[in-house]
C-alpha positions in Angstrom: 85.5 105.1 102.9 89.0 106.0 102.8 90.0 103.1 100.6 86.9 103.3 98.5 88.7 107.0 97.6 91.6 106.3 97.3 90.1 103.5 94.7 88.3 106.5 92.8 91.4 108.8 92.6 94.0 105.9 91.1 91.2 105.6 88.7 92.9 106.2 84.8 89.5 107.0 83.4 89.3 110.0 86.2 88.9 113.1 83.8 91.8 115.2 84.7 93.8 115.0 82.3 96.3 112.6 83.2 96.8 110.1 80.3 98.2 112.9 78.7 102.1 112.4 80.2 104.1 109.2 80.2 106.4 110.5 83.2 109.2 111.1 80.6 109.1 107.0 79.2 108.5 108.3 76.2 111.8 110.3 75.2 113.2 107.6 77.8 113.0 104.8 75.2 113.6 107.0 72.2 116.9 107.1 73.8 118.8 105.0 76.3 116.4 102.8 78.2 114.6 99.3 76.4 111.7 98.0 76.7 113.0 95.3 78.7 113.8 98.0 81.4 111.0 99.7 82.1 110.6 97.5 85.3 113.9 99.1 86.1 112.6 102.3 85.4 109.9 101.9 88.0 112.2 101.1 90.6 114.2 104.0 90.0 110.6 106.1 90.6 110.1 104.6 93.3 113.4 105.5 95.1 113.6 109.0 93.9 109.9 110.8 92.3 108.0 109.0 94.4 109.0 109.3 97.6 109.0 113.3 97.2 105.5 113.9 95.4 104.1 111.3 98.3 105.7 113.5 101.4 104.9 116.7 100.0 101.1 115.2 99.5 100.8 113.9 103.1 102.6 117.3 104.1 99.5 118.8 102.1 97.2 116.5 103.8 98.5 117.7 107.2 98.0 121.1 106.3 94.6 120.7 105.1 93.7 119.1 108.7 95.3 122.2 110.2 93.5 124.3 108.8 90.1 125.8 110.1 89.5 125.9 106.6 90.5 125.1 103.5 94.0 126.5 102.8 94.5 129.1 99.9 97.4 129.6 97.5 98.9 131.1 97.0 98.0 133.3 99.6 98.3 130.9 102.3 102.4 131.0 103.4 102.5 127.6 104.5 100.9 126.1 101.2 103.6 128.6 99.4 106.3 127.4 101.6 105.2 123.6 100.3 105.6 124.6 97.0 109.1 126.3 97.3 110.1 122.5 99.4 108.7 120.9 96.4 110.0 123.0 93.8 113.3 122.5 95.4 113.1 118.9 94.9 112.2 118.7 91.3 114.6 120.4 89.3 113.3 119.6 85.9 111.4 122.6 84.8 109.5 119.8 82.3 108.4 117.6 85.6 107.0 121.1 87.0 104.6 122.4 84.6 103.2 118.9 83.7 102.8 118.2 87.2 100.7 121.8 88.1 98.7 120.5 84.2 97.7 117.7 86.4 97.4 119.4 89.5 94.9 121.9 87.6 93.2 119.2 86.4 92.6 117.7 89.6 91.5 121.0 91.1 88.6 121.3 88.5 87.3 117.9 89.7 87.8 118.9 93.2 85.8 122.1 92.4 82.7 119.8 91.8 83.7 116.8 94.4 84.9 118.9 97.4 84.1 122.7 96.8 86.7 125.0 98.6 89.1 122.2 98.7 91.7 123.9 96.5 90.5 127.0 95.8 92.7 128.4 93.9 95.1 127.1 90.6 98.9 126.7 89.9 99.4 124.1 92.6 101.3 120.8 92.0 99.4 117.3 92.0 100.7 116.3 94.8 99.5 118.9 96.9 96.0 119.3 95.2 95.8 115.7 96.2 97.1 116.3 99.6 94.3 118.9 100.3 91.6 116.5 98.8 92.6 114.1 101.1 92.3 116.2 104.2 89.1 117.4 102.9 87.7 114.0 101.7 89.2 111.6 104.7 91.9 109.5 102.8 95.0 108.7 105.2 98.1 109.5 105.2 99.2 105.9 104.4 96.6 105.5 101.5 97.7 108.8 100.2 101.3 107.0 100.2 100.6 104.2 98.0 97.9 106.2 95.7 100.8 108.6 94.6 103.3 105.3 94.0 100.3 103.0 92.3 99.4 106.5 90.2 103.2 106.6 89.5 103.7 103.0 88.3 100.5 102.8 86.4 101.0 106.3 84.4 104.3 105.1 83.1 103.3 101.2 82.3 100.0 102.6 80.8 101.9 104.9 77.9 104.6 102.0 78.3 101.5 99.7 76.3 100.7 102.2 73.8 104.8 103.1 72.9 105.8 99.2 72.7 102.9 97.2 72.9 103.0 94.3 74.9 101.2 91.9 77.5 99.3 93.8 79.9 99.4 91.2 82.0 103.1 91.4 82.5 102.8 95.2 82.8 100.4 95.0 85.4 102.7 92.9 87.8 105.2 95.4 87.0 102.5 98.1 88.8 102.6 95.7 91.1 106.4 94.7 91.7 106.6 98.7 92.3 104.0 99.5 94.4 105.7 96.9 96.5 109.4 98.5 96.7 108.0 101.6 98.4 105.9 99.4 101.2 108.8 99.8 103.2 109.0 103.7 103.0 105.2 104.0 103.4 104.9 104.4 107.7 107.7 106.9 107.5 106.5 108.8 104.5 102.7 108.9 105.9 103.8 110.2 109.3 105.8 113.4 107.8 104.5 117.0 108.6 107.1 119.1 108.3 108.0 120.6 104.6 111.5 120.2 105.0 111.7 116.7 106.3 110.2 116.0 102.7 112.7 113.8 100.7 115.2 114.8 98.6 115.9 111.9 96.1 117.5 113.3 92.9 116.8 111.9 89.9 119.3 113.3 87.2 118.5 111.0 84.2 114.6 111.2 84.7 114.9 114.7 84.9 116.9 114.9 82.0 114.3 112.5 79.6 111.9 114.8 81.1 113.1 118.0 79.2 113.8 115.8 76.6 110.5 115.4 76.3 109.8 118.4 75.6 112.0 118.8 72.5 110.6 115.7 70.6 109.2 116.2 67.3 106.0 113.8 67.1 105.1 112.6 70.3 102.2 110.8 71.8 102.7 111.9 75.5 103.1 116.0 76.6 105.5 114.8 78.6 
């Protein structure tokens, strides 16, 4: 069951909303990076975004299990305390609002899927994904690699559309990524504690993320 979910949520034709950002590839290759980099680009996710939206969602998941019922925010301190960890971690003011867009969107569904799961709104993806996961049974280590497959697959999806290409070579690039983080996965999956979250900087992807923001005609929010 827990895979067949976690096969649902890395879904790209799930309606939340999520083909709507490129995770900053767009102002990325309007600027420094090439095409031919975007494998490059993936690995850099993968040391850095990734490893901090997958702790704070198995943090979330943790919670969630806690919980005699289904956590609240923002009136539940230990969700708020999350947030602040998370916050802390992702300095781009860009990467923050898309990333409560999505975890809005995901919310909605969850309203529908798993009522009282995240009850309330304003809460980053990857805690609305950690709670789902508490509420729907996905594990920790699945939760791992759905946030790094989501990852990868967000940024090679708008990669196709921005510089079309094969989509066979972009799907081993998924691939190639998912990969790089196997080894972080058992460490990552058995966190519980806010503050033993990652904190993996990411100054340039930060930075193409408020560029992002400022681009005239774009395809991607962000």
């Amino acid at each position: 069951m827990s895979s067949t979910l976690a096969m649902l949520l890395a879904d790209s034709r799930l309606p939340v909303g999520a083909h709507v950002t490129s995770n900053a590839l767009e102002a990325a290759l309007r600027t420094e990076l090439e095409p031919a980099q975007v494998g490059d680009y993936l690995t850099s996710r993968m040391l850095t975004v990734v490893p901090v939206e997958a702790g704070t969602a198995v943090v979330a998941r943790q919670l969630g299990l806690l919980s005699p019922r289904a956590p609240t925010a923002p009136e539940d301190a230990r969700i708020e305390h999350l947030h602040a960890e998370w916050a802390a971690r992702t300095p781009s003011r860009a990467q923050r609002e898309i990333t409560v867009a999505l975890g809005d969107g995901l919310r909605r569904l969850a309203d529908v899927l798993w009522p009282g799961a995240v009850p309330a709104a304003g809460l980053p993806r990857p805690i609305v994904l950690g709670l789902i996961a508490a509420a729907a049974g996905l594990g920790a280590a699945d939760l791992v690699r759905l946030v790094a497959y989501d990852d990868a697959q967000t940024v090679v999806a708008a990669g196709l559309k921005l510089e079309p290409s094969d989509p066979r070579a972009a799907t081993r690039l998924v691939l190639e990524a998912c990969v790089r983080l196997e080894p972080q996965v058992a460490a990552l999956a058995a966190l519980t504690d806010p503050a033993q979250i990652p904190c993996t900087g990411a100054p340039l992807t930060e930075g193409w993320a408020e560029a992002q923001t400022q681009l005239p005609r774009r395809l991607f929010r962000a």
